[in-house]
N, C-alpha and C positions, 0 to 999 in steps of 0.2 A: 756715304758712310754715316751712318747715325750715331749718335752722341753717346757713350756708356752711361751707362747712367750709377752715380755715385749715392752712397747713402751717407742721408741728412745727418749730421753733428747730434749728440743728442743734446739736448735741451734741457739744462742747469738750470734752475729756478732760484737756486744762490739760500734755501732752505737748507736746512738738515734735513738727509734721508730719512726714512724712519730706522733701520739698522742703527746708523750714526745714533739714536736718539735711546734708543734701547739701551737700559743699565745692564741687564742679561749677559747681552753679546759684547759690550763694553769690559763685564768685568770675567767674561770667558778668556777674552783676548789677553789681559792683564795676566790672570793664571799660567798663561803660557811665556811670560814674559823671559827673554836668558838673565837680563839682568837680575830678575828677584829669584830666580831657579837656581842660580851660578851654573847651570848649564841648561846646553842646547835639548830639549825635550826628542825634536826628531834624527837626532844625531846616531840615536842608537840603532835605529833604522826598526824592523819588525825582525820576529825568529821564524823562520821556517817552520812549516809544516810538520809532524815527526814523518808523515810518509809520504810521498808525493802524491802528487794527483795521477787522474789517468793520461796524464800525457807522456808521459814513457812506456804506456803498454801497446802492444799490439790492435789493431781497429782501429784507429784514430784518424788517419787519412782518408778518403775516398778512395783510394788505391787499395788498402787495407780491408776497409770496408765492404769493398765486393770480392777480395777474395778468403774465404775462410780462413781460420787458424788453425792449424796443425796439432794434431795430439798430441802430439811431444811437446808444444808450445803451450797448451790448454792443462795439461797436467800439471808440473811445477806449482800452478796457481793454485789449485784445490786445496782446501783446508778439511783439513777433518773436525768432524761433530763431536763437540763435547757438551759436558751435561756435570753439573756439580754431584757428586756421589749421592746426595737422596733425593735427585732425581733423575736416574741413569735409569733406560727404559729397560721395561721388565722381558729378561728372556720366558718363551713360551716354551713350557717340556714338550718333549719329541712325543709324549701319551696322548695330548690333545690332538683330533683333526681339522682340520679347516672345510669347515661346512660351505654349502654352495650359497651363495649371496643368490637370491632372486633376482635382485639388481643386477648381479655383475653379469650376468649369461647376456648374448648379441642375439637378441628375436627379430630377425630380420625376413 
């Protein structure tokens, strides 16, 4: 059975770090301090998102993922296009035709 083998202590040179030595991060640390705050900085915790991530929707899992989403499912989500009123795209009168795009024809 061979020996595990353990990792070596590190090795204190009984110096200041350079961090330790840094007035920066010295007086970052101070800033955070409860006593000169009179309160706990990270007490309040963070605020939520307004909307959640994609982790509550549909696809997420690999399970999900190879099988489609259902139209009924895919719908609800669709938002409709809007456009601040000057610039709401211009309807075309029924007088105009739509002429043949040289591009669009399939020359195969």
């Amino acid at each position: 059975m061979a020996a595990s083998a353990t990792p070596d202590p590190p090795q204190d040179t009984g110096d200041p770090d350079q961090v330790e030595r840094d007035p920066a991060a010295i007086s970052a640390a101070e800033q955070l301090d409860e006593d000169v705050l009179a309160t706990d900085p990270l007490e309040e915790g963070m605020d939520p998102p307004e909307q959640w991530a994609e982790a509550d929707r549909f696809g997420v899992t690999p399970n999900e993922q190879r099988s489609a989403a259902t139209l009924d499912r895919r719908l609800p989500q669709e938002e409709p296009e809007t456009w601040p009123d000057d610039q709401r795209p211009v309807e075309i009168p029924d007088e105009y035709e739509r002429t043949e795009d040289p591009l669009d024809r399939d020359e195969n």
